[in-house]
N, C-alpha and C positions, 0 to 999 in steps of 0.2 A: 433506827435511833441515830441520832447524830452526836461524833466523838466529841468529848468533852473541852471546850475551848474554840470551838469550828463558831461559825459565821452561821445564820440561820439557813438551813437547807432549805433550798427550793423545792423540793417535793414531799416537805413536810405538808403537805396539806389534804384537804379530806375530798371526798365525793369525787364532784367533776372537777375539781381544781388538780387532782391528783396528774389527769391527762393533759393538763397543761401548763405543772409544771414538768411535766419526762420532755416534751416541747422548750423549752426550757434550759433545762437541763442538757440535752445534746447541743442546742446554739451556744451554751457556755460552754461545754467544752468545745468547740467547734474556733471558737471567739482565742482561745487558747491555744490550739495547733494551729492555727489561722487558717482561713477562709479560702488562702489559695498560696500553695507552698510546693515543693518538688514531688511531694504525695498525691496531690490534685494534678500535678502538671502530668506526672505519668502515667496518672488515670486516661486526660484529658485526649493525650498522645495516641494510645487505644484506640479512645472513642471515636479521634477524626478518623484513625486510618483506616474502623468498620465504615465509619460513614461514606466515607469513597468506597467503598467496595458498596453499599447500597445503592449510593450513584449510578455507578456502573450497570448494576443491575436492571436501574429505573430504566435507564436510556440506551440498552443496548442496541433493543429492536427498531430504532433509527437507521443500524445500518446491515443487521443482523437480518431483519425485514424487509430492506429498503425495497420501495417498487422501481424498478430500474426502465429508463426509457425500451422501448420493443417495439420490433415489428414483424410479420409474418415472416413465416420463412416460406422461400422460393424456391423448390426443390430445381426448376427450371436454370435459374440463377445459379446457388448453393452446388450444384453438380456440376457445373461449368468451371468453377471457382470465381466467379465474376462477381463483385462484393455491388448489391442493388442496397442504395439506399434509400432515403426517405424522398430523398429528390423523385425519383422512379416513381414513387406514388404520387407525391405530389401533380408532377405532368398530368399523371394517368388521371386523377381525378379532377384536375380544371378541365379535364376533357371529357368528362362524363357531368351525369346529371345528379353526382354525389354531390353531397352540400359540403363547404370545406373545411373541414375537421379531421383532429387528428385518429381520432377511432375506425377511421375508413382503413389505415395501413395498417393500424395496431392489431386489429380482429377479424378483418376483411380481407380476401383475396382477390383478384381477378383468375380467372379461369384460364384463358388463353394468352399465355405470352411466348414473346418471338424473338431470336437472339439478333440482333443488327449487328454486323463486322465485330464480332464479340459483343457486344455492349446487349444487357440488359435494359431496352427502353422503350422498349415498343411495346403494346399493349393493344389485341385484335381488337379483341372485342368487350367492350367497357359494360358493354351488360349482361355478362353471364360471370357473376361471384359466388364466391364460396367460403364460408366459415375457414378460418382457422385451424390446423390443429397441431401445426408447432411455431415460434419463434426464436426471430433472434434478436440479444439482448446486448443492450449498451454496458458494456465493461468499464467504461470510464470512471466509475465510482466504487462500485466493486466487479470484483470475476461471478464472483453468485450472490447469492443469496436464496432465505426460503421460500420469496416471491419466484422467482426464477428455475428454481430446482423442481418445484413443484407444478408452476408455468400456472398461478394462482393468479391470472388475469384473465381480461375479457368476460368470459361467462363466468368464469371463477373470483370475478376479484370479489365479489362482495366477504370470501374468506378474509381477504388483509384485513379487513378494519376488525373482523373477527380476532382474529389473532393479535392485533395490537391491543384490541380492550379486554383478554385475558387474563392481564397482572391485574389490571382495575378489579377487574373482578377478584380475580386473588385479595385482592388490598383490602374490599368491602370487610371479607370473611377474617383474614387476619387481623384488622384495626381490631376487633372483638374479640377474639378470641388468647391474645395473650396476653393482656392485660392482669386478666383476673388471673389467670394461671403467674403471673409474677406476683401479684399479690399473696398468693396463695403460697407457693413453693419457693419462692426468693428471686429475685433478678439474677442472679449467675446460673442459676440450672433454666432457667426460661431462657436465656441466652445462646446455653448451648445447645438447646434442642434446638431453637431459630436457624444459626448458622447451620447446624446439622441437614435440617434440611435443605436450607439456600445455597449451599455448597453443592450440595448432592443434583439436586432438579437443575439448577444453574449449569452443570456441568452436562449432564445426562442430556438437558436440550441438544447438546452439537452431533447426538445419534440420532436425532430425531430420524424416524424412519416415513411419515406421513403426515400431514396438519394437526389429526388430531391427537398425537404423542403430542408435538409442539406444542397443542394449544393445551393441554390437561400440566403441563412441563412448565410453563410458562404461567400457568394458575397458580400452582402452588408456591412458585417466585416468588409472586407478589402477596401471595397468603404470607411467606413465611418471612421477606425482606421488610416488611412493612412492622410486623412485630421487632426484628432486630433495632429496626427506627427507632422505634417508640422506644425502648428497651435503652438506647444511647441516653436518650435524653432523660428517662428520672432517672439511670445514674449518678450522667452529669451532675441534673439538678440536687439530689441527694447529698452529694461530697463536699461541695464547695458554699462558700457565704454569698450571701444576698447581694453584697456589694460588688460583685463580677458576674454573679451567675446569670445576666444575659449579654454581657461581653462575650464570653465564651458559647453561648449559643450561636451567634452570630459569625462566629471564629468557626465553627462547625459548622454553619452553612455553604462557607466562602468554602471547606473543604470539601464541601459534598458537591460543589460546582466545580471545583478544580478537576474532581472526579468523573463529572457528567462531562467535562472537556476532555479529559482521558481518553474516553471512548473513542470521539473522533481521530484525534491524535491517532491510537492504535489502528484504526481501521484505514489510516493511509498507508499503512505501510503492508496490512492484511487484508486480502481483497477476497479470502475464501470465506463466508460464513461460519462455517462448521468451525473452522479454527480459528475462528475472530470467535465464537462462545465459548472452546475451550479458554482461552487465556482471559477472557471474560470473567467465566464461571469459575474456575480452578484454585485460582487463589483464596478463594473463602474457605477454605480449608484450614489454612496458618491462622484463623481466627480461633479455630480450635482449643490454639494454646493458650490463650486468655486465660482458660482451666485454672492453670496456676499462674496467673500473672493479675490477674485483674479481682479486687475485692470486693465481694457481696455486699451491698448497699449496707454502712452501718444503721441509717434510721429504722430499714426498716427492720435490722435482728433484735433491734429493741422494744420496736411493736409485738417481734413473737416469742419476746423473754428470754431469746439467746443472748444474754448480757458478756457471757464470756467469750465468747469469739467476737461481741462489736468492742470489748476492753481491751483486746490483743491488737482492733486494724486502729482502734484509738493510740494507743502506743507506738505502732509501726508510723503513725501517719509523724507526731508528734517526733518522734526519732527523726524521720527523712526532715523533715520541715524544720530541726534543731530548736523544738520549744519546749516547755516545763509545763507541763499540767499539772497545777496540784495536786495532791493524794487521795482528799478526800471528793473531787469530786468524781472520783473512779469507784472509792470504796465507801462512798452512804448512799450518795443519788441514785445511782447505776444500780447497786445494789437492793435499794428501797423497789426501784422500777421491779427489780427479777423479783423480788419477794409479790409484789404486788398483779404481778404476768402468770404467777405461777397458779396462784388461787386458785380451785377448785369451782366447779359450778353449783353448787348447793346452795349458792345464794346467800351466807350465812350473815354478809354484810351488807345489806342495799347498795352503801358508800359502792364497795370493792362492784359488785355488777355494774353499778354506773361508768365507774371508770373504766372499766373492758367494754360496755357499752360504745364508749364514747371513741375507743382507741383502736377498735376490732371493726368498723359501721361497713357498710357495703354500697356500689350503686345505688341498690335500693332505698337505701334511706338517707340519698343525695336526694335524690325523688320526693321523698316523702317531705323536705325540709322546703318551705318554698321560697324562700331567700336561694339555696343552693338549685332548685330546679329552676327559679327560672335564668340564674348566673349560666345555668347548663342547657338550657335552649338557646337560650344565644349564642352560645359559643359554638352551641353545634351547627345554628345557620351561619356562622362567622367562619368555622370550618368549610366548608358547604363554598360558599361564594368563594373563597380566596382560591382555593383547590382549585373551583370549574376555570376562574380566571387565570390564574399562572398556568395549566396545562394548557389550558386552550390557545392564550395568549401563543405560547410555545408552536401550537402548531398553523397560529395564522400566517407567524412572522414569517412568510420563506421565501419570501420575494425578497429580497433585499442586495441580490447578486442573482449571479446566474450562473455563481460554482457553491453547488451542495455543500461541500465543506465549509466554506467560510459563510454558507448561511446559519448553522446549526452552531460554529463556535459563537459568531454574535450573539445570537438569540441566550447562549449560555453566559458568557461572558458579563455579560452586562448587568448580572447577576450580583458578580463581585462587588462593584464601587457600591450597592445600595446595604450589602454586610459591613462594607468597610466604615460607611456613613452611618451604620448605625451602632457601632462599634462605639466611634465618637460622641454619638446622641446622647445614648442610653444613662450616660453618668448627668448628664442636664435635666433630661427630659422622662419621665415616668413610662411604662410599659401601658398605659392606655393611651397617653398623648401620643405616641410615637402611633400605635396600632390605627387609632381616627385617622390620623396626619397621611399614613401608607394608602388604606384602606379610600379615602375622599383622594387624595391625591393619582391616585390607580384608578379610579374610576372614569376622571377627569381626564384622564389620558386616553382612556378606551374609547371614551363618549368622544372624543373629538379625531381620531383616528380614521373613526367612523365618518362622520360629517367632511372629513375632508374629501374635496374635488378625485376622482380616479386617474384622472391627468398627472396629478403631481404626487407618484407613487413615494416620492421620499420622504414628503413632508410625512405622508401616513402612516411609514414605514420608523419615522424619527418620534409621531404621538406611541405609535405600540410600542416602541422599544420604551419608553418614559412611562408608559403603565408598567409595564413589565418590571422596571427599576423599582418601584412601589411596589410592588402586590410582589412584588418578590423576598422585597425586605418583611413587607407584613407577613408572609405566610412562614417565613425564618422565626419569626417572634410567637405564633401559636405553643408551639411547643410548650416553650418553657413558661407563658406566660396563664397556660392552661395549668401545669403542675403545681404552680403559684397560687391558682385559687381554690384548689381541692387538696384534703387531708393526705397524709404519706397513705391511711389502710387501702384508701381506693385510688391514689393518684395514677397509678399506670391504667387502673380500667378508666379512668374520667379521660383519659390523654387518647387509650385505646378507642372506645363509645364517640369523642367527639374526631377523631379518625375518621371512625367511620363515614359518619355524614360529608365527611372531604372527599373519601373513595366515591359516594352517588354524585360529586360535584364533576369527577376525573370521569367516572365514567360517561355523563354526562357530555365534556368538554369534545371529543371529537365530531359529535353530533351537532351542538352549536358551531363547532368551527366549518362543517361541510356548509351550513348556511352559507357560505361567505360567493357562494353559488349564482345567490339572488341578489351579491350586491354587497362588501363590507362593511357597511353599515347595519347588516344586522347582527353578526355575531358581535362588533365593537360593541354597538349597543346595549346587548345582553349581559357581555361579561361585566360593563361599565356602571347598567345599572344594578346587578347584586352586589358591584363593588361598592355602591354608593348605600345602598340599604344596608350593606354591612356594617356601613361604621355608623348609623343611628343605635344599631344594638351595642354597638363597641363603646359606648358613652354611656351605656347604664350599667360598665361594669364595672366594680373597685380597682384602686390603684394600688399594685401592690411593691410600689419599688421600697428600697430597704426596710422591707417587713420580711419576719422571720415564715417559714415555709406552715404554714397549720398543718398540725398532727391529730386535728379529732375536728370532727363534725362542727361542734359550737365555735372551734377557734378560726374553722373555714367561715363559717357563718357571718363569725363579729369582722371581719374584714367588710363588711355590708359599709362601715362607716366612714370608711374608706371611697367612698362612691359619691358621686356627683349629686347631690341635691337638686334633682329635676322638679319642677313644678309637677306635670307628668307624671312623674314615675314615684312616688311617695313610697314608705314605705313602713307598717303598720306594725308597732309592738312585738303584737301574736304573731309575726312570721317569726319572731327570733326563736319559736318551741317549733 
């Protein structure tokens, strides 16, 4: 009931209108502690500084992994103290009927060698070789690594790419699986079970005793970082208003690169593996305290009729933020909501089932609805392409110098200016214009990186870093732009499900980039044109910039109106049931 003298309550209404005035109902209080206040900011503060520890976690195995220059070891040499290097081979093999390549010194030995007035350089007889079975490795980037410890080259390399597509793999399984379990249980305890683990296997890699600790250590990384991910982001989206919430997405991108630059940063000054992943890993730990620092999504303890704890972070937020909420939209709205959450399932009202109908839905009846399934194929091939692009991009760029270091910080780097520019955009330009814009403009850079001449490495090297810039900025904008078209009951599994399809895009990505084999024109190619077919799906999706977030099925739905009136793409009464 509403106090006598009050303004017409917004969740005075019946049926299905009930679930969209509680929709309603939080954006007006929300409108009243405002949108973005010292409450969201020290939310926000949190959120970047997991996201750099995610970072971290993505891109460890850059240097944690790195395959480090080698070459046989020459016990002949080696036992002399006589330091044989690659020159030694080289000779030996323009003197032999070896073709001239580097794998002849890497894996190869000569049999018979002869010391000259000391000097390691003589070589009897060039045709009697023999396997490998130790080396010695270029320290100039790091002292080890688990390439090197393990001596996971030659006959063994085919392990590294193993080991690097581990977290992918992790990621696959995670993108899925904690979605729902936040749905279900709340975003703060999904949270801490994520870091719990990513703390723990993050750490525990630096004992790795064999590859496959590593690589099982390394799975659940990316099983368990990949939900932290996603976990950041409906937070974020949750707490704050429409009018910033993808300013701040993108303020959280630029920190999750600042983070992936971290890496290198630390790994110049630590050259041990083992102890480049403890300080790696270790710190995920002080995420822990979030415990009591960080507050349980209020939208979504409203969807599960905990009215009284979202009325207490309503008030804290409202305190920090120095605003006045009025009374009663604490004590009839809110309370209308718990009366209406609490209902029994006996059915005794059609109305009341409707509206838990409507406020409770799951995947499955994203699926069922086909306005929302086919909003959710798309997304997930849009997931899909951006993923295989921005990783793969990542690992084509490494020409660009001929010090390791400053290939890895470019390639990162360059990251930045396209969060920064869309920082700027986003208040001009809508969340679909921007997505086409990245998406076509990324593509356009890949497809011509490719086509350029292999003589003029920079020009090639200047088109991928300019996809890169794009498809960077686009794949920063997924996040939040996916939680924006799906209800609060399932937005962490919509965000989680279409994850997923990005993980087969990652896992994917080192595969197409080994192409670059036959010629860089074809992985440009590939990555260029699902960047390009991405944004044809990108154009049939609603624009949801300052639209409030939909809290139920129908309200995700009527954002359809929102969409571009394609001749094509029509769309039919009977999809709105």
């Amino acid at each position: 009931m509403e106090p006598t003298g009050a303004k017409a309550n917004p969740i005075e209404s019946k049926g299905d209108d009930f679930s969209k005035s509680k929709l309603l109902d939080y954006d007006t209080v929300l409108h009243y502690i405002g949108g973005f206040g010292v409450f969201q900011l020290r939310i926000y503060i949190l959120i970047w500084l997991a996201a750099m520890y995610c970072s971290v976690a993505v891109m460890s195995f850059s240097f944690t992994g790195a395959v480090l220059e080698h070459r046989c070891e020459l016990p002949e040499c080696e036992a002399n103290e006589i330091n044989c290097s690659k020159s030694v081979w080289t000779d030996a093999i323009n003197a032999s009927s070896y073709p001239e390549d580097t794998n002849a010194f890497r894996c190869r030995r000569f049999t018979n060698i002869s010391l000259v007035e000391g000097f390691c350089t003589s070589v009897e007889d060039v045709k009697n070789e023999t396997r490998c079975n130790k080396w010695i490795y270029d320290d100039s980037v790091m002292k080890t690594s688990i390439i090197s410890e393990f001596n996971l080259v030659c006959d063994n390399a085919w392990v590294e790419p193993v080991l690097a597509s581990a977290y992918m793999f992790g990621m696959v399984i995670g993108s899925v699986s904690f979605g729902a379990i936040a749905d279900k249980i709340g975003r703060l305890k999904t949270f801490m079970v994520v870091v719990a683990i990513a703390a723990t296997v993050q750490t525990a890699a630096a004992f790795s005793i064999n590859p496959e600790m590593f690589f099982a250590l390394r799975f659940f990384s990316g099983f368990s970082v990949i939900g932290l991910y996603q976990l950041l982001n409906v937070l974020g989206t949750e707490y704050v208003g429409s009018e910033i919430r993808l300013k701040l997405t993108f303020i959280q991108s630029i920190f999750f690169s600042i983070g992936s630059c971290s890496v290198g940063v630390i790994a110049l000054f630590i050259k041990d593996w083992r102890v480049l992943q403890l300080v790696y890993g270790a710190p995920g730990f002080l995420l822990l305290l979030y415990w009591w620092i960080l507050p349980e999504s209020c939208r979504w303890l409203i969807t599960q009729g905990r009215i009284k704890e979202a009325k207490k972070i309503v008030e804290l937020a409202s305190k920090l933020n120095k605003k006045t909420i009025p009374e009663h939209l604490l004590c009839t709205s809110i309370d209308e909501v718990a009366e209406q959450s609490c209902k029994n399932n006996t059915d005794k009202e059609e109305t009341s089932a409707s509206a838990k109908t409507n406020i409770n839905g799951t995947m499955l009846d994203v699926l069922k609805n086909s306005i929302l399934r086919k909003r959710a194929l798309f997304m997930f091939f849009v997931w899909f392409s951006l993923a295989m692009s921005y990783y793969g991009l990542s690992m084509v760029v490494t020409d660009l110098s001929d010090n390791y270091f400053l290939n890895y910080e470019l390639v990162m780097l360059v990251e930045i200016p396209s969060y920064i520019a869309g920082i700027f955009l986003v208040g001009v330009l809508g969340r679909r214009t921007i997505l086409v814009t990245t998406t076509l403009a990324g593509g356009i850079g890949c497809l011509a990186a490719g086509f350029v001449p292999s003589d003029i490495a920079w020009l090639s090297s200047t088109f991928s870093l300019i996809g890169k810039f794009f498809v960077s900025a686009g794949y920063a904008l997924l996040y939040q732009y996916t939680g924006e078209l799906f209800p609060t009951s399932v937005r962490s599994t919509a965000i989680g499900t279409s994850s997923m399809f990005a993980r087969f895009g990652t896992v994917l990505a080192p595969y197409v980039a080994s192409l670059s084999s036959y010629g860089l024109i074809v992985p440009f190619s590939i990555f260029g044109a699902v960047a390009l077919v991405s944004s044809l799906a990108v154009v049939n999706l609603p624009e949801t910039k300052d639209r409030n977030l939909p809290e139920t099925l129908e309200a995700a739905a009527d954002l359809e109106k929102y969409r571009l009136k394609l001749p094509w793409c029509k769309t039919n009464e009977s999809e709105q049931s």
